[in-house]
C-alpha positions as CSV (number, residue, x, y, z in Angstrom):
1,X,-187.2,1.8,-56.1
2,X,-190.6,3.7,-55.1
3,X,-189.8,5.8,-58.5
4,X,-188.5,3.3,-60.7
5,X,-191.9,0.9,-60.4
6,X,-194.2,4.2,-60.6
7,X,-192.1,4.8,-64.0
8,X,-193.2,1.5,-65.7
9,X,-195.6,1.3,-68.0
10,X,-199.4,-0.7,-66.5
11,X,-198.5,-3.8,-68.7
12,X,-194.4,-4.1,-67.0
13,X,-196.4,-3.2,-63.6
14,X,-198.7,-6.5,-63.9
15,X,-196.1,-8.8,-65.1
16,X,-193.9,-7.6,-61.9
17,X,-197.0,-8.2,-59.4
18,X,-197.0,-11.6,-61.4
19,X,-193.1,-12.5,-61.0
20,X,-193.1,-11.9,-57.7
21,X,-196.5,-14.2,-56.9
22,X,-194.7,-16.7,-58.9
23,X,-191.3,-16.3,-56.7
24,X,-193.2,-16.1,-53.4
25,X,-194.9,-19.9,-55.4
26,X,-191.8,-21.4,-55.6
27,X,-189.8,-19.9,-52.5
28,X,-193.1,-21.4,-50.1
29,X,-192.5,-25.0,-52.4
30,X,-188.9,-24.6,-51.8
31,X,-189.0,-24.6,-47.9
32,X,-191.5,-26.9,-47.6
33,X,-189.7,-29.4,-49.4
34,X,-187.0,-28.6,-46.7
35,X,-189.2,-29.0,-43.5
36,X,-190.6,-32.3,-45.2
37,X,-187.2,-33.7,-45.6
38,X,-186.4,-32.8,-42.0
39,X,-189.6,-34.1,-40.7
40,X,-189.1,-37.5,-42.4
41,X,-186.0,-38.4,-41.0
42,X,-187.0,-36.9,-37.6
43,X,-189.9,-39.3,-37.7
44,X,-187.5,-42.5,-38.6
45,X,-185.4,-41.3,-35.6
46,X,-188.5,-41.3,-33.3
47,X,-189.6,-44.5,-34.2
48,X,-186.5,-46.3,-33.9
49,X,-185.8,-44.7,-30.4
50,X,-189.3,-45.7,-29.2
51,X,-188.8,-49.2,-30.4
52,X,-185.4,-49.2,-28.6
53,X,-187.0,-47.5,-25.3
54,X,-189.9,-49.9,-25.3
55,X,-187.4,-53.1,-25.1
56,X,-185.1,-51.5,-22.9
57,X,-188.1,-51.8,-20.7
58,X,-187.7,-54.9,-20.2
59,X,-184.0,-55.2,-19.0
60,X,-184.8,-53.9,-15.6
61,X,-187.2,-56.8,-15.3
62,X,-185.1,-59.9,-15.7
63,X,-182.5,-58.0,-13.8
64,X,-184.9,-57.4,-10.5
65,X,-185.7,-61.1,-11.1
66,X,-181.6,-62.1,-10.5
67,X,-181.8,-59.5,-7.1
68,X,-184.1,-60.7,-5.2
69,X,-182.8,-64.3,-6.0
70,X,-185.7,-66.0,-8.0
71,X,-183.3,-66.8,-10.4
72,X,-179.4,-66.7,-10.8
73,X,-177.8,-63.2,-12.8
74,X,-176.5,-65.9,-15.5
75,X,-180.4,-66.8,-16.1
76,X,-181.6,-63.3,-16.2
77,X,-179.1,-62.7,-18.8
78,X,-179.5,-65.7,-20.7
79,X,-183.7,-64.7,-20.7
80,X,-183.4,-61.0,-21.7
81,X,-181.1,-62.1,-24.4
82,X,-183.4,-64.1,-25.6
83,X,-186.1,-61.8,-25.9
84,X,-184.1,-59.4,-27.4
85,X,-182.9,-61.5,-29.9
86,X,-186.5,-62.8,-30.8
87,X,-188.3,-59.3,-31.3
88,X,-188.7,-57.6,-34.9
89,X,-190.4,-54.7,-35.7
90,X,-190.9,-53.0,-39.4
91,X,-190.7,-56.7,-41.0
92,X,-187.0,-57.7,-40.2
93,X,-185.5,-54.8,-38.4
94,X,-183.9,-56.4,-35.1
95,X,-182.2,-55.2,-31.6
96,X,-178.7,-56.3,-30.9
97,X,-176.4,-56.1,-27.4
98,X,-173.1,-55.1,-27.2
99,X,-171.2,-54.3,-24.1
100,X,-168.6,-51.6,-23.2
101,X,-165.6,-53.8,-24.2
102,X,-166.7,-53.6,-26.7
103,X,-168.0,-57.7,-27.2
104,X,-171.2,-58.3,-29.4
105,X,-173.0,-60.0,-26.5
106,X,-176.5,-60.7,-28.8
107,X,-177.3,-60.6,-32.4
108,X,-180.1,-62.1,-34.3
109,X,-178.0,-62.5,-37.7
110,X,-174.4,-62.2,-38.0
111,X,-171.7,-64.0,-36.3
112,X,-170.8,-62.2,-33.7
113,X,-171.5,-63.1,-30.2
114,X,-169.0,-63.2,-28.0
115,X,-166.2,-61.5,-30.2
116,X,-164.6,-58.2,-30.3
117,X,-166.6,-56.1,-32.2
118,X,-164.0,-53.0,-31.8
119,X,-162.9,-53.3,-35.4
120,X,-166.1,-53.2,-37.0
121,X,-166.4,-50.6,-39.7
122,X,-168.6,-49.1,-42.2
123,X,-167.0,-48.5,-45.8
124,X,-166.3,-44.9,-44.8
125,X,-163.8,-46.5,-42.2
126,X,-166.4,-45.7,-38.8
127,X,-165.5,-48.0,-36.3
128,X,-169.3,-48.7,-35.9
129,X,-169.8,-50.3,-32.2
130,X,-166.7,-48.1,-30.6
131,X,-169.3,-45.0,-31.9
132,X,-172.2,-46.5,-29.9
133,X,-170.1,-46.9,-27.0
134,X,-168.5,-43.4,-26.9
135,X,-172.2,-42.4,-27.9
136,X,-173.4,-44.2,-24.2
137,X,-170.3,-43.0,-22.4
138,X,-171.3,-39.6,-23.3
139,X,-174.9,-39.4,-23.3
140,X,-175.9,-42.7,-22.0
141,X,-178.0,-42.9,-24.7
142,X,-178.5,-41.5,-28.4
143,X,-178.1,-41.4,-32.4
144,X,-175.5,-43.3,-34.0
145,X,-175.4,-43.0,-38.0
146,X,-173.4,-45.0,-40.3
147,X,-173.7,-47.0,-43.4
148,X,-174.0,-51.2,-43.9
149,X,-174.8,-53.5,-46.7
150,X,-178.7,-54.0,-47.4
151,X,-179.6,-57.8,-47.4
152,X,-180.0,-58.8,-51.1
153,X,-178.1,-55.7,-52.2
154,X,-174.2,-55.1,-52.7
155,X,-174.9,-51.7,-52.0
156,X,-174.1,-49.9,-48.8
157,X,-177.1,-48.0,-47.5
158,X,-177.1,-45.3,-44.8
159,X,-178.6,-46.6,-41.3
160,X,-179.1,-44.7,-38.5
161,X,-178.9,-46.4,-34.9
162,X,-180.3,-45.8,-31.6
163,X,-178.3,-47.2,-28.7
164,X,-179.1,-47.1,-24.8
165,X,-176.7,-48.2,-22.2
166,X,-178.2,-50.5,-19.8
167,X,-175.8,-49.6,-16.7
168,X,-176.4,-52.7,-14.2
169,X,-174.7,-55.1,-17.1
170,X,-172.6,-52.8,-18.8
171,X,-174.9,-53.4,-21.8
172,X,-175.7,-51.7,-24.7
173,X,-178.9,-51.9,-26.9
174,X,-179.7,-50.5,-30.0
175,X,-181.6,-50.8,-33.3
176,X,-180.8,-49.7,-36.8
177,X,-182.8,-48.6,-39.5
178,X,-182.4,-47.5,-43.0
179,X,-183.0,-44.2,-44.1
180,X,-182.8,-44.8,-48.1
181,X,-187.0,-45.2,-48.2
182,X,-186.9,-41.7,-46.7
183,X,-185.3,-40.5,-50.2
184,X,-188.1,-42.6,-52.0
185,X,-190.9,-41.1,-49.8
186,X,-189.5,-37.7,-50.2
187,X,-188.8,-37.5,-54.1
188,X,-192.4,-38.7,-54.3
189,X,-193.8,-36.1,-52.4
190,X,-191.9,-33.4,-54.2
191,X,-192.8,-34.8,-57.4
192,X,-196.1,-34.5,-56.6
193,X,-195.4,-30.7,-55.0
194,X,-193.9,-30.0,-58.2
195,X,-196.9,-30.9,-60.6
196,X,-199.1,-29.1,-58.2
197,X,-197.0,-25.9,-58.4
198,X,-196.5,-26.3,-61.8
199,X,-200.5,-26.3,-62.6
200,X,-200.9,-23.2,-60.0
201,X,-198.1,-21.4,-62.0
202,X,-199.8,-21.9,-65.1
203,X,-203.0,-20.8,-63.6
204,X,-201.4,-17.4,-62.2
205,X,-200.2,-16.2,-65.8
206,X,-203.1,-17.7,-67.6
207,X,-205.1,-15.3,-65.2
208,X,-202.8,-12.7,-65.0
209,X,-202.6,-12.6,-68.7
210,X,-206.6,-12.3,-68.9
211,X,-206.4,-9.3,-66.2
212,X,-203.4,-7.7,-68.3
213,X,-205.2,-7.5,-71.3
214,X,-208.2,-6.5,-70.1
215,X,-206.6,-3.3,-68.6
216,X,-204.3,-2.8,-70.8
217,X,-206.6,-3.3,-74.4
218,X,-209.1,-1.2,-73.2
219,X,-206.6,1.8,-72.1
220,X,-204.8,1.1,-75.7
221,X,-208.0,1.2,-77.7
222,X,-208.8,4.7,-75.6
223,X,-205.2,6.1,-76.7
224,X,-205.8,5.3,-80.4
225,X,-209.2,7.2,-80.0
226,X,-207.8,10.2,-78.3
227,X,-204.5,10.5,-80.9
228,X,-207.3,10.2,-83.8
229,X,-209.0,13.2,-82.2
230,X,-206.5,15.1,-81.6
231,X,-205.1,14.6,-85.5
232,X,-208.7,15.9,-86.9
């Protein structure tokens, strides 16, 4: 290798200093774009588990209330559902309940509570609530992803869930969130990478071309002169 570069002419020498700025350029832009992407969704994730942590919370309350017998277990229940159902976060993302049976025991929106919710699927065919059970049985708490129809759209848009098990009364909370404004926010941002690199790559070989001919004229003009010479 060491031979074949020290064979090549000045000019071939710059131009191979400049390909490999150029692929070093677009290798760096490359795995940025990749730790972005990873980063976005890792945030999304965050978020939704804090939400879900934060209202979790509040379970332990209402059930201390039922022990020590200021009000009945069917109250406490009937209060933190109530809660739960009532609290939005990120304009209408919601919380729902769902026990191990699995029976939808709270949601804010669809008709569910009180039925079994074993059969519910996604349009891949996940039975979505037996995941977040066997997610709980497992872990007693983690991520669930899966896809569901956006409101006002016939489209089915991948979610991504965070479910907790709440031991005491066999529940199970858990929040949803879509991920598809991740794919806007990250084709923005490399859009944006990509004019930036482009400009720099332009720069490079606009430079690089200034720097090559001003070796590489000089050195030409200096060979004409010494072939003239050596002719008279």
């Amino acid at each position: 290798m060491g031979n074949f570069v020290s064979s090549l002419k000045i000019r071939y020498k710059l131009w191979l200093i400049v390909g490999i700025a150029l692929l070093c350029l677009v290798s760096t832009g490359l795995l940025f774009l990749v730790s972005l992407r990873n980063d976005l969704h890792e945030e999304k994730k965050i978020r939704t588990r804090n939400v879900v942590e934060a209202v979790y919370g509040c379970l332990p309350y209402y059930f201390n209330l039922a022990k020590e017998g200021k009000i009945t277990e069917d109250e406490a229940r009937k209060q933190a559902i109530d809660l739960v159902k009532s609290l939005r976060y990120e304009g209408d993302e919601y919380f729902w309940i769902n026990d191990m049976r699995p029976f939808m025991v709270s949601h804010p929106y669809f008709e569910l509570e009180g039925k079994d919710v074993s059969d519910l699927t996604d349009v891949n065919g996940k039975k979505i609530i037996i995941e977040f059970v066997n997610k709980v049985k497992t872990s007693q708490s983690g991520f669930v992803g899966y896809f569901w129809k956006k409101p006002g759209s016939e489209a089915h848009i991948p979610k991504i869930a965070y479910v907790k098990g709440f031991d005491p009364w066999g529940w199970i909370i858990g929040s949803g969130v879509y991920t598809d404004d991740i794919d806007k926010a990250f084709r923005s941002k490399a859009i944006k990478l990509g004019l930036v690199m482009l400009v720099s790559a332009l720069l490079i070989l606009g430079i690089s071309l200034l720097i090559a001919k001003s070796i590489t004229h000089p050195l030409s003009t200096l060979k004409k002169g010494m072939q003239r010479v050596g002719l008279g």
